[in-house]
N, C-alpha and C positions, 0 to 999 in steps of 0.2 A: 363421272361417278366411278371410284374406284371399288374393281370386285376381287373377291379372295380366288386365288388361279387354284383349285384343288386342293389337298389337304396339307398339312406343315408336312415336311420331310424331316428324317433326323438325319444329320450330317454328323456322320462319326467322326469322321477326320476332323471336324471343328469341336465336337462335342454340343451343338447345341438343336435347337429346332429350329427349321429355317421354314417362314410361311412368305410367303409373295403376295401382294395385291397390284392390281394393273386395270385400267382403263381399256385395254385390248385396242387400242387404236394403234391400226399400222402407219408408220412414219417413214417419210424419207428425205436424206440428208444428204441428198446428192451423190451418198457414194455407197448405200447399202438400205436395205428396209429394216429397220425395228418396233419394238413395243417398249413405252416406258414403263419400268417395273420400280413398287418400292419392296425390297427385300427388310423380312425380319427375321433378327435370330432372338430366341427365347425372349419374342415381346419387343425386340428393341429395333427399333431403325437403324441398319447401319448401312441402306445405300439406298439412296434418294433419287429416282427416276432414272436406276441403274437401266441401258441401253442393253436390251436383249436382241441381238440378229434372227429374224425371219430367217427359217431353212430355207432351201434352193423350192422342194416340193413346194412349199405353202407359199413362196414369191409365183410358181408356175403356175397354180389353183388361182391364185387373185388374179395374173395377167390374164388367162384364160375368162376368168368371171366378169373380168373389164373390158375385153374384147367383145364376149359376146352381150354384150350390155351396149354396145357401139354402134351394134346392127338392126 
C-alpha cells in the first residue's frame, strides 16, 4: 500500500508541486539501501518507483535495530 510521504512541496526551480507516495519499504540491491518512491508533479506521474538512497544515519539506526533483534 502506497502512503503520501508528507505534504507536496513546491519546487520553484521546476515550477510545479512535487508530492511523493512510497510503500516505505527499505530495499537492497546489493550495493546501497533504498525506498521506491512514485514522484508527482502537479498531479502527474513522472517517475515511477523513482530509487531514493537510505542516509548513512537511518542505514546505522536499522543495522543497530537488526542487531539487537538477533539477541
Amino acid at each position: 500500500m502506497l502512503t503520501q510521504t508528507g505534504n507536496s512541496i513546491l519546487r520553484g526551480d521546476l515550477g510545479v508541486e512535487e508530492t511523493i507516495e512510497s510503500d516505505n519499504i527499505v530495499r537492497w540491491d546489493g550495493d546501497r539501501l533504498y525506498v521506491e518512491q512514485d514522484v508527482f508533479h502537479n498531479g502527474q506521474l513522472v517517475h515511477r518507483k523513482y530509487r531514493r538512497t537510505v542516509t548513512e544515519p537511518v542505514a546505522q539506526a536499522l543495522w543497530a535495530i537488526i542487531n539487537r533483534a538477533k539477541q
